[in-house]
N, C-alpha and C positions, 0 to 999 in steps of 0.2 A: 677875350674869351667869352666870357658872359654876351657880348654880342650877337656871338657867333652861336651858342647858344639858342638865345632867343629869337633868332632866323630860322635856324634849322625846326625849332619847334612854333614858329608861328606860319611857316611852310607845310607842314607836317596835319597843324590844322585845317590848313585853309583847303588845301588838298584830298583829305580824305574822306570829307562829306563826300564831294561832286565824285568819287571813286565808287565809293559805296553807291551812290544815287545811279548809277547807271549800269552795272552790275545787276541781271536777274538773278533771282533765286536760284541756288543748286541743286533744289532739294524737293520732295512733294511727298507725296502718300502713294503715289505709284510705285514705289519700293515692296510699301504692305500688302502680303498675301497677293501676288504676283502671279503666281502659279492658276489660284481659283478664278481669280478675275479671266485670265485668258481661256482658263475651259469654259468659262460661263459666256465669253463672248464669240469660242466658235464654233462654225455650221453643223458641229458630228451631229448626229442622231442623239436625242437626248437617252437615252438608253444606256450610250458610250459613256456621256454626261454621268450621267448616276452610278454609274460603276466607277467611273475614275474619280470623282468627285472627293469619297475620304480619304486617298492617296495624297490628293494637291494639298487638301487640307494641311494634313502630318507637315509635307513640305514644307509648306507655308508657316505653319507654329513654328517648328526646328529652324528654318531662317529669320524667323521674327527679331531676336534679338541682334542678329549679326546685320541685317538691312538697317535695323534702327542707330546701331551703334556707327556705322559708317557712313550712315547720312545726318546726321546729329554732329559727328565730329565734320563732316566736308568734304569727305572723299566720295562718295557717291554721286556720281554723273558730274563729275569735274571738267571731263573729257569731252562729253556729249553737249550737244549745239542746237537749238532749235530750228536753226535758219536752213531751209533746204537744196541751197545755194549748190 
C-alpha cells in the first residue's frame, strides 16, 4: 500500500511542473476597463469619443469587480486560444 502510495505521488510530482510549464497564462489585464480601451482605439470622430467616453467609464468601474474576480479565480478566457489556426 505505502508503495503504491509513493508512486502515485512521486508520479504526481514529476508530472506537474512540465504541465504547469507549458500551459500559457489564462489571464491579462485585457479584462480591466474593456469598454474605454476599445472607444479609445476606434476611428469615430472624437467628438463621439468625448460624449460616450463617461458612459464606458461607469461600465467599466461596475464590471471592475466581477472581471477581476473571474479572472483571478480562472474562468476568464478559459475557452479562448491564441493560435489562429
Amino acid at each position: 500500500m505505502r508503495r503504491g502510495l509513493a508512486a502515485v505521488v512521486l508520479a504526481t510530482l514529476l508530472v506537474r511542473p512540465a504541465a504547469a510549464a507549458t500551459t500559457a497564462p489564462r489571464y491579462d489585464t485585457q479584462y480591466f476597463f474593456a469598454a474605454t480601451r476599445a472607444l479609445v482605439a476606434d476611428p469615430m470622430a472624437d467628438g463621439w469619443k468625448a460624449l460616450l467616453a463617461p458612459g464606458t467609464v461607469v461600465v467599466d468601474v461596475a464590471s471592475l469587480p466581477f472581471a477581476a474576480l473571474l479572472g483571478f479565480t480562472g474562468f476568464a478566457g478559459a475557452e479562448s486560444s491564441d493560435d489562429d489556426s
